[in-house]
N, C-alpha and C positions, 0 to 999 in steps of 0.2 A: 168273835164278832156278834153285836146282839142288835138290835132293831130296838130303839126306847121311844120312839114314836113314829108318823110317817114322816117318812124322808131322814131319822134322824139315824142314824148308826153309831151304835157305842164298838170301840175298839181297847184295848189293853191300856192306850194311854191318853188317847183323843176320841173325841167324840166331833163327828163327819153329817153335817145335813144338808142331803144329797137335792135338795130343796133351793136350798139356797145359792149354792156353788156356780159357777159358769165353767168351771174347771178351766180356769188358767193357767193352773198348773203355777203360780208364785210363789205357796207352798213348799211345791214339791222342791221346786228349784231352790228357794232360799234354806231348806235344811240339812243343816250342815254335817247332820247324821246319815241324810240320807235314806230317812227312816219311812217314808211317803213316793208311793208311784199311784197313776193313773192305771187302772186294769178294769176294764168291762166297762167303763163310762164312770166309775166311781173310786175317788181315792182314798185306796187302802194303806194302810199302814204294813213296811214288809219289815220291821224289826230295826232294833238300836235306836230307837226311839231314848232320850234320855231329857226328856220334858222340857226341854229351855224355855219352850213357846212362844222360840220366834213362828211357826205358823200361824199362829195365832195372830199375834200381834198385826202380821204383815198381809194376812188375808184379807182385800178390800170389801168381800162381803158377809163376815162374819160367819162365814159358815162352817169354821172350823176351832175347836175349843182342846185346850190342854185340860186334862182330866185331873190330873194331879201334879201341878207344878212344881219343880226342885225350891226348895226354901235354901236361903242364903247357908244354913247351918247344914245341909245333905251334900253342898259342893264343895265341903273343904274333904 
């Protein structure tokens, strides 16, 4: 986990800005990996992360980014 600005937290696959978040937790719930929990007021990534980005997508306040998205040729 690294800190790349305030509020913002880089993680292995997503990058979390703890700024923006209301922690609804919609994230957490719609990943289908399961790869996202709520711990300490801020959500961390706890592994099998495998980048689809639905968090992304479905977070309504932008406060969570896929770092590096699966391209159509990495999921065959």
């Amino acid at each position: 986990m690294t800190t790349v600005a305030p509020g913002l937290v880089e993680y292995t696959n997503i990058r979390w800005n703890a700024d923006w978040c209301k922690r609804c937790l919609i994230c957490v719930e719609a990943c289908p990996r399961q790869a996202l929990a709520l711990k300490d007021d801020a959500i961390i990534e706890v592994g099998g992360c495998d980048r689809t980005g639905l968090c992304q997508r479905i977070c309504p306040d932008l406060a969570i980014e896929v770092i590096k998205p699966r391209t159509g040729e990495e999921r065959r």
